[in-house]
ZAMARGU-4260 file (C-alpha; in steps of 0.2 Angstrom, whole numbers, plus 5000, padded with zeros to 4 digits):
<rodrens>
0) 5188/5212/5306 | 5187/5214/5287 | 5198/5198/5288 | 5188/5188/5299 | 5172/5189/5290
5) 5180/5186/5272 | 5189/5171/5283 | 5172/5165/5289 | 5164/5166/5270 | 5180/5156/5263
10) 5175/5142/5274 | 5155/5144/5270 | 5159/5142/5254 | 5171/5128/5256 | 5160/5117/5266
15) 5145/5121/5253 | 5155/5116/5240 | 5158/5100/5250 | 5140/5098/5252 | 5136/5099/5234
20) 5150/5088/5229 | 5145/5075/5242 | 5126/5076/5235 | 5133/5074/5217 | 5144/5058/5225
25) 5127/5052/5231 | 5117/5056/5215 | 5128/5048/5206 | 5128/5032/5214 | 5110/5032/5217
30) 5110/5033/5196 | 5122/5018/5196 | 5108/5006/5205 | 5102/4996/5193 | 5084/4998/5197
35) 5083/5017/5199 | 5093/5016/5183 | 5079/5005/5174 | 5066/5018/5179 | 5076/5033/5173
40) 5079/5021/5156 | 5060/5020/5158 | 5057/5039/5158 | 5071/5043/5145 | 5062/5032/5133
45) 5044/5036/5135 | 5048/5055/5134 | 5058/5052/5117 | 5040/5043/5112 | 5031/5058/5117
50) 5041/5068/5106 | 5039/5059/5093 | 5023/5057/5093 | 5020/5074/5097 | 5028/5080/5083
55) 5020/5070/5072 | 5003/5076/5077 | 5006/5093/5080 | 5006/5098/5062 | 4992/5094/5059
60) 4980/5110/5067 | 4996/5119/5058 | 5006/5116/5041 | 4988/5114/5032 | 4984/5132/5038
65) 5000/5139/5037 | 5003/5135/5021 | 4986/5138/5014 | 4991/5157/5020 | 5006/5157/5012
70) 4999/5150/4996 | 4986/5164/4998 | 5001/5177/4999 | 5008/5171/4984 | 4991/5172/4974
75) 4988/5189/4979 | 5005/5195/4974 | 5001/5188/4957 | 4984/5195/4954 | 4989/5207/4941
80) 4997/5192/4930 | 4986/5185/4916 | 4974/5172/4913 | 4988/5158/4910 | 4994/5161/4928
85) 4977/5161/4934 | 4975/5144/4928 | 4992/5139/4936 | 4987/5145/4949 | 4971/5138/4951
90) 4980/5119/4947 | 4989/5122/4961 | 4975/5126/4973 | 4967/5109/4966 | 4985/5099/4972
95) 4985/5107/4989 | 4978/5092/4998 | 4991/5081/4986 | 5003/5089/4993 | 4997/5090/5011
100) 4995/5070/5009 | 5013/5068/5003 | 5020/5079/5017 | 5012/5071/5030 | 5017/5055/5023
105) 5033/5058/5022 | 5038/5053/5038 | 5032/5036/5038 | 5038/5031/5022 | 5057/5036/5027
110) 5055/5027/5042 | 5048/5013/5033 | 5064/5012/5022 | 5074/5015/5035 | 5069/5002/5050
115) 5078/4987/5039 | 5093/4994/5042 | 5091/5005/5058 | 5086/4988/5067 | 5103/4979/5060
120) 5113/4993/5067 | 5104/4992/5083 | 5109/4975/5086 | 5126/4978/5083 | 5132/4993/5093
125) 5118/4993/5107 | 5103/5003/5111 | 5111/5019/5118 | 5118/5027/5107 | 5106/5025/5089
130) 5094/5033/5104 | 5103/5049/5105 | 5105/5049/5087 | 5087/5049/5084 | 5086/5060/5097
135) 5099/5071/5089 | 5088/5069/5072 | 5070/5075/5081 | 5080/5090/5087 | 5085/5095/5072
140) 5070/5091/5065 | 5059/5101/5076 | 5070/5116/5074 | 5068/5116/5054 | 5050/5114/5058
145) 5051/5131/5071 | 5059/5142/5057 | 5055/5133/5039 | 5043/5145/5029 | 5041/5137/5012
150) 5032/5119/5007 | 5051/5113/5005 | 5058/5116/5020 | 5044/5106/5029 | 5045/5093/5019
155) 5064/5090/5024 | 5060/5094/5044 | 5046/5081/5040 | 5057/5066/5032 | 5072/5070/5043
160) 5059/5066/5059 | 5055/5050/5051 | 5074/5045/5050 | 5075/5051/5070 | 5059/5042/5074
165) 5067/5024/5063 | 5083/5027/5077 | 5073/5032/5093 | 5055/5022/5092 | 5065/5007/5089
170) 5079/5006/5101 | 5069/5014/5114 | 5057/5000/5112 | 5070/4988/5113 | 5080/4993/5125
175) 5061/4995/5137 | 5063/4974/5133 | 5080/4970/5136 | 5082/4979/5153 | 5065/4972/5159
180) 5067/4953/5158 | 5052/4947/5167 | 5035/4946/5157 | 5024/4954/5169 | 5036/4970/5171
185) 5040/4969/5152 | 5021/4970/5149 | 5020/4986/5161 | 5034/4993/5154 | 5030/4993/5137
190) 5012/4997/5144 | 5017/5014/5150 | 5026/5018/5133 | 5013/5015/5124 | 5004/5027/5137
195) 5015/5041/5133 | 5013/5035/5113 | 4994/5039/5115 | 4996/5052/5126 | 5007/5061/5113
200) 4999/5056/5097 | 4982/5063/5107 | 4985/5079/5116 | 4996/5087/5102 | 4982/5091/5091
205) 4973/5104/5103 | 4990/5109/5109 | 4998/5113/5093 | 4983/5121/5088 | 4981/5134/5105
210) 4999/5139/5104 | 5000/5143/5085 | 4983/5151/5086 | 4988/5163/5100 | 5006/5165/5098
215) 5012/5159/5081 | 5021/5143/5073 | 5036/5144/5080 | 5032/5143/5098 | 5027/5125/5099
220) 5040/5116/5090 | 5053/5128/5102 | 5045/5121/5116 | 5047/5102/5109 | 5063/5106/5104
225) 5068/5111/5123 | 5061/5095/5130 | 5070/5084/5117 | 5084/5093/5119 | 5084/5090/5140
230) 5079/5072/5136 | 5096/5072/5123 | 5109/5076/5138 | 5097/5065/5151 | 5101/5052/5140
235) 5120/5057/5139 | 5120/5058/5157 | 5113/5041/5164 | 5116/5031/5147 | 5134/5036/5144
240) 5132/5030/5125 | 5150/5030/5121 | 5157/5019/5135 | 5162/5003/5124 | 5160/4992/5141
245) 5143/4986/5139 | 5146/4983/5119 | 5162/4974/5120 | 5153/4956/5121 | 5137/4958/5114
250) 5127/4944/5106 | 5125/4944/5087 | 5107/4946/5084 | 5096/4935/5072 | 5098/4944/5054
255) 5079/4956/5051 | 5075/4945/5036 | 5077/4930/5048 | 5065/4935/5058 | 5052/4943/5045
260) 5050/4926/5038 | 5047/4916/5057 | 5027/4912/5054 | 5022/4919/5072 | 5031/4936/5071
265) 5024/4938/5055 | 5007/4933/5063 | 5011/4949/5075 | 5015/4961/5064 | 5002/4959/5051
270) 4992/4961/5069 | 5000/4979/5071 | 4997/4986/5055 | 4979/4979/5051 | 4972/4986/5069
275) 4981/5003/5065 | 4975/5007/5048 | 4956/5014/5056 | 4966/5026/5064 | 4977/5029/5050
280) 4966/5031/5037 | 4952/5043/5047 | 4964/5054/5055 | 4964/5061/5037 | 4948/5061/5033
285) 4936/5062/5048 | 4937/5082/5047 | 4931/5084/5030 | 4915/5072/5035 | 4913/5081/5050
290) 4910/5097/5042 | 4899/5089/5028 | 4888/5077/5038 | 4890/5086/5057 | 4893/5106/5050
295) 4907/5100/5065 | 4916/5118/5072 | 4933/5121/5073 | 4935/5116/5092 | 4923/5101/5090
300) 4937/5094/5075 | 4953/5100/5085 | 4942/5089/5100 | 4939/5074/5089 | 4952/5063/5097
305) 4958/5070/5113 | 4943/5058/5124 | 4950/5041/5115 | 4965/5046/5127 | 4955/5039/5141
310) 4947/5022/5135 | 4967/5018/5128 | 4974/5020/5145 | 4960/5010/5151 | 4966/4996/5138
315) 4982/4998/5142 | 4979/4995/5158 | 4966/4981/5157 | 4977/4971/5146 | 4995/4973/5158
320) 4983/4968/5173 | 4975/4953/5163 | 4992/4948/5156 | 5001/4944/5175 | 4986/4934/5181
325) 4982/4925/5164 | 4999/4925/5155 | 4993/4914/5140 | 4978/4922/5133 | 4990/4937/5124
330) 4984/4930/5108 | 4965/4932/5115 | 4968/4949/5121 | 4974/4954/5105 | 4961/4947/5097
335) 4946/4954/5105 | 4955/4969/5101 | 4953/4968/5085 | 4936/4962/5085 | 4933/4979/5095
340) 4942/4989/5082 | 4932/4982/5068 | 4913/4985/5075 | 4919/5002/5082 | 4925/5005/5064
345) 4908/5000/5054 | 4898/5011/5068 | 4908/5029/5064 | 4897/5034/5049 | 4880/5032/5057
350) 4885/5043/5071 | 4875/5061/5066 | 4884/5073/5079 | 4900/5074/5088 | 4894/5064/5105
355) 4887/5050/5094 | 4906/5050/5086 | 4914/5049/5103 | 4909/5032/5106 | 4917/5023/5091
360) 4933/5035/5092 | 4933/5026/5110 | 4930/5009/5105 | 4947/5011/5092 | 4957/5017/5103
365) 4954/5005/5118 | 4953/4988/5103 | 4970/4997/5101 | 4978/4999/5115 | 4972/4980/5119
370) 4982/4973/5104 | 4996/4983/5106 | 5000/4981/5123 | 4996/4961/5121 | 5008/4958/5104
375) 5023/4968/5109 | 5028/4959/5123 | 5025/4944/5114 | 5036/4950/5098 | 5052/4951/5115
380) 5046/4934/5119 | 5046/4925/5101 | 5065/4931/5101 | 5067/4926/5118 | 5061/4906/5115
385) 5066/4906/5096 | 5080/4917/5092 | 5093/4924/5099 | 5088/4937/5113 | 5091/4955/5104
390) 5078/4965/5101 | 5086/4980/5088 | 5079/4971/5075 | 5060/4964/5079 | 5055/4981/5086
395) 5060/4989/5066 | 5049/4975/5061 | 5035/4983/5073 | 5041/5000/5068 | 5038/4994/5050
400) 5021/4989/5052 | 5015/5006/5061 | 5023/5013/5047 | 5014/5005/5032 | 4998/5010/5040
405) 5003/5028/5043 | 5012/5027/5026 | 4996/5023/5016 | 4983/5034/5025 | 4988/5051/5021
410) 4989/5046/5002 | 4977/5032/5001 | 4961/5037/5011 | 4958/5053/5002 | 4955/5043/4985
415) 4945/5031/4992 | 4936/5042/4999 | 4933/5050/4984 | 4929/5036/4973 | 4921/5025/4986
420) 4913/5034/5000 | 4917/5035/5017 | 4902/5024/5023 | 4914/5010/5012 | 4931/5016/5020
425) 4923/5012/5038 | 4917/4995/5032 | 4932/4989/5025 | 4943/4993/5037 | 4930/4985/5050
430) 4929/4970/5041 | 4947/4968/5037 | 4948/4969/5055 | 4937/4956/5061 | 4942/4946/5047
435) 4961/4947/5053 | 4959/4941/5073 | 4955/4922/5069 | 4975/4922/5062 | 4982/4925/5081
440) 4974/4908/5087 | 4992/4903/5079 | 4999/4912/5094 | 4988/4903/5105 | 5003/4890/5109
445) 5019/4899/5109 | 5017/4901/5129 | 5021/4881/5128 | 5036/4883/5119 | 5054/4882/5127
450) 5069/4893/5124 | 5078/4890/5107 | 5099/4883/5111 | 5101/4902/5107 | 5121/4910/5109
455) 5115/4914/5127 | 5114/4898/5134 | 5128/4890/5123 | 5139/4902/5135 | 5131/4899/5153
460) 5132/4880/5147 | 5151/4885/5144 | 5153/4892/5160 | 5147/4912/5162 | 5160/4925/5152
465) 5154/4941/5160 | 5144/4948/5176 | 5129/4948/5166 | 5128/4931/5162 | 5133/4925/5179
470) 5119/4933/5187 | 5108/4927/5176 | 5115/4908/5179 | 5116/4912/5199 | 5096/4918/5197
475) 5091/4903/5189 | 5100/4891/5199 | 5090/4900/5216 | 5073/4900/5208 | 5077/4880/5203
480) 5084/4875/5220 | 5073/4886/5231 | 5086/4898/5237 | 5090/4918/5237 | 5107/4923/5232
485) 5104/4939/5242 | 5114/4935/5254 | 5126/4924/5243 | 5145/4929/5239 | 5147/4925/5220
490) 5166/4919/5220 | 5170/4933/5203 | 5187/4939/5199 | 5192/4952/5189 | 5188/4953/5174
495) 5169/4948/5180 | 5171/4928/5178 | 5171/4915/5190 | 5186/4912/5200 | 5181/4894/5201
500) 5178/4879/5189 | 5166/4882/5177 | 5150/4867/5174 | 5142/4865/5163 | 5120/4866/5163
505) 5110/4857/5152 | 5094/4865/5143 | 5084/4862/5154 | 5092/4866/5170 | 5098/4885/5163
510) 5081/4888/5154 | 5064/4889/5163 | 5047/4890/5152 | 5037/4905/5154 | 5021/4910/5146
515) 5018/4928/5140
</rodrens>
């Protein structure tokens, strides 16, 4: 009997196993089609935003109060020293919000030095694996953050997430372009990226501050940790950074300095930087003017910008739908946006109370998602019709215009501020705004242009080299002639090249014009 029954779990167990093999056979393969793949890509890369962006934002309901206690502890354990400590002690209380400035600006100006080179390495070894290494980085990062307990420490945890952020934002970004080829889908890609961006940047105030409020610091840079820590071996998993297959004949991009000086991208990214310094310069300030002018509470300042999550997803949304039926007004979308940013801006100081200050916070963050979700698809599409079609290295140059804005708020907008006034602040930045969107009507032709005689095309004129590129020819060739290759055999042999003759296609025939 004894046998029997051991016998009939032995073969329970065996035909389990089975099961679970054949399930893991079946999930594996469904992770090999290339469009479950792209959505998976998708989710990688927009949680890794949300990280980031988290992170960045999450500090803020926390390191000014923690380390005010911690400055506080140290006074109190000096309070028998004399007069000459005294006044030490008091300089130092006058450079806390220096220093709070310099730590949270930190991040940005490593990213900032970084990008140049980031985007160059990028090009050259692929998307996947500089993802996980600022991926890698974050983690890292947000575990210094969990246990750091001195100025420092924080200051380290807060550099080393700008050198994550110059690996992950920019490839992630990138690689978001290069799997999604067609404009619209590009544009709703990137559109729900910068969903999670906003998402991030918005929600981790009031998060950050509930968790350290009720259990202390360290639980809500664990629980990032986690999640960037799950998104790490996701990425391992479906990515498989460290096959060479997909790197062994990859274009060379266009050089960064190349395409920093091309007049249209630099149109773009002077676009990015202008339409994020509002937001850049009062996330620092607005909670000092709030008490001051509104005698704002706590909750109503932790609240500030959690609504302008709504009217950005709105704009977001708006602008991907406006983009698939209207493909050559990008510039226009873009520039509206910024038209919105600027009146939004000048409105903020007449606002008396926190509903009145609602609006305007709205109104940039919708004039916001607007350019955003306009210019980046167009920055993919200037390298697509002008350069050579890798995107490591114009998505640093994206990265490096967020980051001027966020590099120069922390440290800048106190002191003017200070010696200007905030009513001033508002204005300029609104009027630099509105002075800036007349400089995208130079973008107002670039859905006319045609693809440049990049590396790309020299090769399908050659003949196709790889699976890739034969596709691509075989696509184009069916959308030219009016038929489907569904149901087509592509005569390929081994090594993923034709097993016929190759021809050769002009320009024209291996290039199509499309409009952003």
């Amino acid at each position: 009997m004894a046998t029997d029954a051991s016998g009939g779990l032995a073969q329970t167990a065996a035909v389990k196993l089975s099961e679970m093999g054949e399930r893991t056979k079946q999930l594996g393969t469904a992770i090999q089609d290339p469009e479950r793949q792209r959505r998976i890509i998708l989710v990688i890369v927009c949680v890794a935003l949300l990280l980031d962006n988290m992170l960045y934002m999450v500090i803020v309901p926390i390191v000014p109060d923690y380390l005010a206690r911690l400055e506080s502890e140290s006074e109190r354990a000096h309070v028998t020293h004399n007069s000459s400590n005294s006044t030490h002690y008091q300089a130092q209380k006058e450079n806390f919000d220096v220093q709070i400035g310099v730590l949270f600006a930190s991040k940005a100006i490593l990213q900032l030095l970084v990008n140049p080179f980031t985007g160059t390495f990028i090009d050259r070894v692929g998307y996947d694996i500089p993802l996980l290494i600022g991926l890698s980085i974050m983690f890292v990062s947000t575990c210094i953050f969990a246990f750091a307990e001195n100025y420092a420490t924080l200051f380290v945890a807060r550099s080393l997430q700008g050198l994550g952020s110059a690996f992950a934002d920019t490839s992630g970004i990138a690689m978001i372009a290069d799997k999604f080829t067609e404009e619209a889908e590009r544009s709703r890609a990137l559109g729900i990226a910068l969903a999670f961006i906003s998402f991030g940047s918005l929600a981790a105030p009031p998060f950050g501050g509930v968790l350290y409020e009720f259990v202390g610091k360290r639980v809500p840079f664990i629980v990032l940790a986690c999640v960037c820590l799950a998104d790490g071996i996701l990425c391992l998993t479906v990515l498989k950074p460290f096959s060479n297959r997909t790197r062994e004949n990859m274009l060379v991009g266009t050089p960064i300095y190349k395409l920093m000086i091309d007049p249209y991208i630099a149109v773009v990214a002077g676009a990015l930087t202008t339409c994020n310094i509002p937001l850049a310069f009062l996330e620092p300030t607005i909670a000092n003017w709030m008490e001051e002018t509104m005698d704002s509470s706590q909750w109503e300042i932790g609240l500030t910008w959690l609504p302008a999550f709504f009217p950005h997803i709105l704009g977001v949304y708006i602008t991907v739908k406006l983009a698939a039926q209207y493909p050559h007004l990008q510039w226009f979308y873009g520039a509206l946006g910024m038209v919105i940013i600027g009146a939004s801006s000048c409105i903020v100081p007449a606002c008396k109370n926190f509903e009145q200050l609602i609006i305007p916070l709205c109104g940039i963050c919708f004039g916001i998602a607007l350019v955003d979700t306009a210019l980046l698809p167009t920055l993919a599409f200037l390298v697509d019709v002008r350069h050579v079609s890798v995107y490591g290295s114009v998505y640093a140059i994206a990265d490096i215009s967020y980051c001027v804005a966020y590099a120069l708020g922390p440290i800048m907008a106190g002191k003017i501020v200070h010696d200007l006034g905030f009513v001033q602040l508002n204005l300029g930045m609104g009027l630099v705004n509105v002075l800036y969107a007349p400089a995208l009507l130079l973008l107002r032709n670039v859905c006319l242009m045609k693809p440049s005689h990049s590396e790309r095309n020299m090769l399908l004129e050659e003949g196709a080299t790889g699976l890739y590129d034969t596709i691509r020819m075989e696509e184009r060739l069916s959308k030219k002639h009016g038929y489907s290759t569904s149901g087509n055999c592509v005569p390929i042999d081994e090594n993923g090249t034709f097993a016929g003759q190759s021809r050769s296609f002009s320009e024209e025939e291996t290039s199509e014009p499309e409009c952003i």
